[in-house]
N, C-alpha and C positions, 0 to 999 in steps of 0.2 A: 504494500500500500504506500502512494504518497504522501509524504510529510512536509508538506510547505512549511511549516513553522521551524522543521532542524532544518530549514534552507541558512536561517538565521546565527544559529549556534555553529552552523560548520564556518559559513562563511562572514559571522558574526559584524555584519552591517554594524553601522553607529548610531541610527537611527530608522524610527519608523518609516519616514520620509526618504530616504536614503536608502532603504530597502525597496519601496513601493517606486523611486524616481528612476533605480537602476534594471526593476522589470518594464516601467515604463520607456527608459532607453531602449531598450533588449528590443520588444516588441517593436518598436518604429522602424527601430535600422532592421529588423528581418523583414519585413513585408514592404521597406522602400518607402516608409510614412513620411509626411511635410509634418515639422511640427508648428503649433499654434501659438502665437501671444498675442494675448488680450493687456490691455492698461488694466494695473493691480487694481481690485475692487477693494475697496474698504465698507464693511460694515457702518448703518449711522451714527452706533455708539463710542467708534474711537476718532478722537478730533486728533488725525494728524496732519491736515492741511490749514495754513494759516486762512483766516476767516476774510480776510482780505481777497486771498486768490479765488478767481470765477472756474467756477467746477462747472462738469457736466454731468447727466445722469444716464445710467445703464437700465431698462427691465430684467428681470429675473425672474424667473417662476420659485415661491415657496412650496417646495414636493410637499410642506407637513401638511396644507389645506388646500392645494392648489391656487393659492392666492396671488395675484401677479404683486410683486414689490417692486421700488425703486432704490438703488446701489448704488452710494454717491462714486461717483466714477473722476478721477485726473483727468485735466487736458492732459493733452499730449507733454507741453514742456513739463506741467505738474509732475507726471507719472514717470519719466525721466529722472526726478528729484529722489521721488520714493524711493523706486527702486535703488538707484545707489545708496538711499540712508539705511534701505534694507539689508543690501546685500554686501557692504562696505561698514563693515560697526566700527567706532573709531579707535584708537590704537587702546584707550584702556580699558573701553568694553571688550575686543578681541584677548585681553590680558585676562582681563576675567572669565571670560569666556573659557578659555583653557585652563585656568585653575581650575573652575567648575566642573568639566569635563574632566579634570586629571583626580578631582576626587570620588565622580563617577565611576573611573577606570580602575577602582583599588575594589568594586563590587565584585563578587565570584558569579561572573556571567557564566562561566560551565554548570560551576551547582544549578545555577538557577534555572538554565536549560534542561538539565536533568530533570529537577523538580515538574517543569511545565511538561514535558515529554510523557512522566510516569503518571502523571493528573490527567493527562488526555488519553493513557489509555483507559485506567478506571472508568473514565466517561462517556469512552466506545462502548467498553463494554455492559454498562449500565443500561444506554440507550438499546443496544444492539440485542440484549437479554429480555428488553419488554416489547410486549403483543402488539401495545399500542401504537397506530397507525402514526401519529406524529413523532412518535417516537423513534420509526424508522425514517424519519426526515431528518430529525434530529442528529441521528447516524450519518447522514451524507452531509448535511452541514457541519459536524465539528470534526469532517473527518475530510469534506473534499471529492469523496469517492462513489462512484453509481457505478454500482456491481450485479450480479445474479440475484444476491439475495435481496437487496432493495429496489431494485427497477419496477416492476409493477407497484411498489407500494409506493413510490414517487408520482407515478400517475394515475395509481386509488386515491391520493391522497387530493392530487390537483381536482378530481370531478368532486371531490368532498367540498374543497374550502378552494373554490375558482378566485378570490378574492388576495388570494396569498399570494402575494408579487414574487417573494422568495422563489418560493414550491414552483411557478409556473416556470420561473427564468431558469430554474434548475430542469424544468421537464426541456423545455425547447430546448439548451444547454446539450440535454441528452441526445435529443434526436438529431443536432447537428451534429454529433460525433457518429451516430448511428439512427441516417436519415430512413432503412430501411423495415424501422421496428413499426407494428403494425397498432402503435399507440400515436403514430405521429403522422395525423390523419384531418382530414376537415374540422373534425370534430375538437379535436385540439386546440388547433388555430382559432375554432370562435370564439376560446374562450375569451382573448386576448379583450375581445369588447369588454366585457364584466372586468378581468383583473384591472388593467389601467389603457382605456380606450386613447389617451391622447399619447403614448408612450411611443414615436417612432419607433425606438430600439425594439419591440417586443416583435413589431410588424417586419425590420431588418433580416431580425433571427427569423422568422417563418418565411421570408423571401429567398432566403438562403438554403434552408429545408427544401422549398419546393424548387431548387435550382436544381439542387444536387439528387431531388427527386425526377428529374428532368422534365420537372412542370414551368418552360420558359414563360409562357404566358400567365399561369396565374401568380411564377416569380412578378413579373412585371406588374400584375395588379397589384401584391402588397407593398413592394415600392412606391408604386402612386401614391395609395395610401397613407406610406409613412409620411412622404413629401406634404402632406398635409398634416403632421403629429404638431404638437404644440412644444413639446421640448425630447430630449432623447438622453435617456436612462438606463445603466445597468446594473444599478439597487448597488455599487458598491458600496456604498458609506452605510447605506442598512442589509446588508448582507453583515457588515462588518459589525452593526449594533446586533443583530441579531445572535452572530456566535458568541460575542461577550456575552451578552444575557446568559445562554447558558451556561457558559462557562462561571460566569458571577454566581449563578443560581446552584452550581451544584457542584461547587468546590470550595476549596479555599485559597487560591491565586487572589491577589491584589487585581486591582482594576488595571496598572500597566502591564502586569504579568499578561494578564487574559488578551487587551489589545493587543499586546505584540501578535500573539496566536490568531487573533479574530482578522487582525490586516494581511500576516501571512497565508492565513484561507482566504481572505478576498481578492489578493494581487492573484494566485494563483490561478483562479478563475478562467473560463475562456471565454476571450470576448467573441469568438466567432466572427470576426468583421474581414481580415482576407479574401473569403468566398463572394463577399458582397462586394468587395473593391474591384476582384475579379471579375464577376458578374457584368457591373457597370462597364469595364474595360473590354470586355471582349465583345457585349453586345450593345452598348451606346454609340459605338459610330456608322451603324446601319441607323439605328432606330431613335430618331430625332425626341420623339415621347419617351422612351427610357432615360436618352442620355439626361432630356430636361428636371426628369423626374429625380436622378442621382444628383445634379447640380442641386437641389432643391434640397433633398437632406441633407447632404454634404455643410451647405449654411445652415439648416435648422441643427447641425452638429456644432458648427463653430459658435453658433451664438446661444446656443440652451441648452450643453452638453454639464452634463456636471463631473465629467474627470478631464485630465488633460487629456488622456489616450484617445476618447472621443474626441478631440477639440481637432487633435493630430489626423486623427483620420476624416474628420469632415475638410480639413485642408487638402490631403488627400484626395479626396474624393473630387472635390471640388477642381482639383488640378488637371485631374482626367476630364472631365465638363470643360476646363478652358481650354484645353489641349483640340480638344472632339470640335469646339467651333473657333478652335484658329485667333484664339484671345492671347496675344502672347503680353500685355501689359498686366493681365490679371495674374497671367503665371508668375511675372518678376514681380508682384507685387505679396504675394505668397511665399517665394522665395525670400523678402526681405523679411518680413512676419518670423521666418524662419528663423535665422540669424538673430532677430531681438530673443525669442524662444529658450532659443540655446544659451545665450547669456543672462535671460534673467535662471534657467531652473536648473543651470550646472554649476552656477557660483558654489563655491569650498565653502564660502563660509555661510552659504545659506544652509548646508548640509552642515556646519558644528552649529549653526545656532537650533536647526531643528533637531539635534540628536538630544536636546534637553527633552523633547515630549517621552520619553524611555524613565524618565523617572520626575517627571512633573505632574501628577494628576492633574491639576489643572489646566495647563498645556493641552494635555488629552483630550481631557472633555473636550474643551473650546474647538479641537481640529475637529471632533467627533458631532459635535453640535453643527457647527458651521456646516460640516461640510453635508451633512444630509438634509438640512433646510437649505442652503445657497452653492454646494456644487463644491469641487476641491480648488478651485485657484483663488476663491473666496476663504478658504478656511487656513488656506495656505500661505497666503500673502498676510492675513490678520494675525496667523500665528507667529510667522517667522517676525510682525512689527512689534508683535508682543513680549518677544524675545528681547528685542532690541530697547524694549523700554524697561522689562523688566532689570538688563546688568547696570542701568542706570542706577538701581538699590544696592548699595554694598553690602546690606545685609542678606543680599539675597544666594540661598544655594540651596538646593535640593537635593543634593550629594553631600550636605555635611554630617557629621557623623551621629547627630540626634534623630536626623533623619533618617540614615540607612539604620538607626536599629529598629524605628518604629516602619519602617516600608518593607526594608529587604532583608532581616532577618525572624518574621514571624512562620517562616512558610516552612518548617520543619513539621513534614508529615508521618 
């Protein structure tokens, strides 16, 4: 069985961020992705723009009620500003910042591994021991894995409770790795109206199904479809709240113990999106309504995606559409999008300042909060500013030694 979470322990990343940024690299460069950059959002609650400078504003969709909000947004020179106060801390916050980190570094990250490793299996086999139909859900989410013995109860489970975003993403999940299972049928696909009707991504994954079903045309119709979704979703950030809960619920891991395990099951994840790029590429330059239809999500990816990897592949996508009608200013214009991309989310030192969310709980939450109401480049950029304000306290450390005894050494089981 796969264990995403000792991807962490073997090759023991610095941070959450830094774990999840380095599968996000991986995936791009294999499939040939454009990456995305958006001007950082700031939340309305943190005032870090001088009240003088003329802002603009961004929409967002809030996933927790569907509520459209407004996300005070940078000019362009503004957001220029940001970013370097972000990713530039200045020389005695970057001093601090390494103390912090160097008393971090004194924690017994193999015990702790250990610990997390032995907890999750008790909790395979806890789950995997009861009758209980959620319970064998339960098994593929804190495990990652659809196997013999859970495959039909994955999608008894989905005709039970059509409503569960999780369960669906994980059925359609399945039949794109195994489009010929005789559960990944029409009947499947409707349910997508009930679980989340405006969700391009659901209809994505089912156009993809029926690709590799060699259903070109009704591929073509739920890409239409999507091209009309309202934002596009792959329940990362609540997949990731999701294995916490249980994990929280039925052990005794601290809350960043558990997140590390709940993001290392959510990075792992597949996004299925290749097929569809493919898809669009091979059959948009005959077909004038296809190719319009993949320009169409491709932007409703870049501007209402809530990970970066989506953001990347609606640029993507979008490349192929300028490529198919001969738009060569839209391609360099993507290209340069590129280019800012890589320098705002490879900066070094955005990666030490987020390796504190590994033992901040609060840090945690705020990425964890954020990012499932407003998307990850919103939770991302407010966390890493929060960083930046927090080394401004000299009091501040969450590696100091009062704190590693009440965080990191209660977990002797």
């Amino acid at each position: 069985m796969n264990k995403p979470w000792l991807l962490l322990a073997k090759n023991k990343p610095k941070s959450l961020f830094s774990f999840k940024l380095k599968i996000t690299i991986l995936i791009i460069t294999s499939i040939t992705l454009l990456a995305i950059f958006n001007s950082s959002l700031l939340i309305p609650t943190y005032k870090n723009l001088p009240s003088n400078k003329a802002i603009k504003n961004k929409t967002v969709i809030n996933k927790s009620n569907s509520e459209t909000i407004t996300v005070v947004l940078p000019t362009e020179t503004e957001s220029g500003i940001l970013v370097k106060e972000m990713n530039n801390f200045s020389p005695e916050s970057d001093t601090r910042l390494d103390k912090i980190l160097n008393d971090c570094s004194k924690i017994d990250k193999e015990k702790q591994y250990l610990i997390i490793d032995s907890t999750l299996k008790k909790l395979t086999e806890h789950f995997q021991a009861s009758k209980k139909l959620k319970d064998k859900l339960n098994t593929i989410i804190i495990t990652g894995n659809v196997d013999d013995t859970n495959r039909a109860a994955l999608f008894n489970y989905v005709k039970e409770k059509p409503t569960d975003k999780i369960a669906y993403k994980l059925a359609l999940s399945e039949c794109a790795k195994n489009s010929d299972l005789p559960q990944c049928n029409d009947k499947l696909f409707a349910i997508a109206h009930f679980t989340d009707k405006n969700n391009a991504a659901l209809l994505l994954d089912i156009a993809s199904i029926l690709s590799k079903q060699g259903n070109e045309e009704a591929a073509q119709s739920a890409t239409e479809k999507a091209a009309k979704g309202h934002y596009f979703s792959n329940y990362h950030h609540e997949y990731t709240q999701r294995t916490l809960e249980l994990i929280l619920d039925n052990s005794t891991l601290d809350f960043n113990q558990s997140l590390i395990i709940a993001t290392g099951l959510s990075s792992a994840l597949p996004y299925g999106i290749s097929s569809f790029i493919k898809f669009c590429k091979n059959n948009g330059e005959s077909n004038y309504v296809l190719s319009d239809a993949c320009g169409k999500v491709g932007k409703l990816m870049e501007k209402q995606s809530d990970t970066i990897i989506s953001q990347a592949v609606g640029l993507a996508v979008q490349e192929v559409y300028f490529k198919q009608t001969n738009n060569q200013k839209a391609v360099e214009q993507i290209q340069n999008r590129t280019k800012a991309f890589n320098k705002k989310y490879r900066d070094a030192l955005v990666f030490k300042g987020s390796e504190l969310m590994n033992f901040d709980e609060k840090l945690a939450r705020l990425w964890l909060e954020l990012g499932i109401n407003y998307g990850e480049e919103v939770a991302f950029d407010s966390v890493v500013n929060e960083v930046n304000i927090l080394l401004r306290n000299p009091d501040y450390n969450p590696c100091s030694k009062q704190d590693l005894t009440t965080q990191y050494q209660h977990t002797n089981f």
